[in-house]
C-alpha positions in Angstrom: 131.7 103.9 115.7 128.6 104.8 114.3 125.0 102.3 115.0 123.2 100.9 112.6 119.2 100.4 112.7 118.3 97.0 112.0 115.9 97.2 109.0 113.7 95.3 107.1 112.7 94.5 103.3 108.7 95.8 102.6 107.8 95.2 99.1 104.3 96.1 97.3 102.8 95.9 94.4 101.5 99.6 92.9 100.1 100.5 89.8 102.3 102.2 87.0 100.4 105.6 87.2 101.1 105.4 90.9 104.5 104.9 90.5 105.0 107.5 87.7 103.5 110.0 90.4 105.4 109.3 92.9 108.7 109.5 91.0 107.6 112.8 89.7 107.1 114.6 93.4 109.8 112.5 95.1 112.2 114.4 92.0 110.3 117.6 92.4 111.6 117.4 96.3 114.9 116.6 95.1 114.8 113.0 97.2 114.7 109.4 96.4 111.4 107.9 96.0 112.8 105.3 98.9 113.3 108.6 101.5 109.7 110.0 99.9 107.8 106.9 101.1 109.7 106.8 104.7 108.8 110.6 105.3 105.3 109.8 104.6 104.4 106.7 106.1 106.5 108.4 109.0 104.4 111.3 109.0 100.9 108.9 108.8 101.8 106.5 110.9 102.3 109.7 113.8 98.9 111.2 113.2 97.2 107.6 113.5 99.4 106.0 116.2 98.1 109.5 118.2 94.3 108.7 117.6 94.6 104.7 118.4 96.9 105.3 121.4 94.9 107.6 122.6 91.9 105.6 121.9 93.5 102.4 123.1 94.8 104.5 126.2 98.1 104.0 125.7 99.5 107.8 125.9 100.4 108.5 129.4 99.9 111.8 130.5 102.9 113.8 129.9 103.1 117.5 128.6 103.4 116.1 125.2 100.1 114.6 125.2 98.1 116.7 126.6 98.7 120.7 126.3 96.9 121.5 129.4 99.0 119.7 131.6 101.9 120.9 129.5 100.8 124.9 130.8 99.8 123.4 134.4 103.8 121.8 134.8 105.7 123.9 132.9 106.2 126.3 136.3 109.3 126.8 138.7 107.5 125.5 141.5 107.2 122.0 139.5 110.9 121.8 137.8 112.2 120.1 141.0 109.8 117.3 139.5 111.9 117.1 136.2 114.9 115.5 137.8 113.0 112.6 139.6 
């Protein structure tokens, strides 16, 4: 049975030259205007949620934050660590 994300209705206001843009690279793509404005508020919202988590401190520190730790962990010694 496949899962279904619960969504929810955004609607705004833009102007026509706006709109007429978007159309024009969303067609250029070869995607819906609906999946162009996911991928991109997707792809804002990860470069900002990095900088105000980060500023907010709420990354912890994992590999994925932080690449020094990622070459300090990623070692046989500290795999054992990965199962824990």
């Amino acid at each position: 049975m496949a899962t279904t994300t619960k969504r929810s209705r955004l609607t705004i206001d833009i102007p026509a030259d706006l709109k007429r843009r978007l159309r024009l690279i969303a067609a250029h793509r070869d995607i819906s205007i609906r999946q162009y404005v996911l991928d991109t508020i997707e792809e804002q919202l990860a470069k900002d949620w990095v900088g105000v988590a980060d500023q907010e401190g709420w990354l912890a520190l994992t590999a994925g934050s932080d690449p020094v730790l990622a070459e300090i962990w990623d070692n046989d010694k500290d795999a054992a660590y990965d199962n824990v």
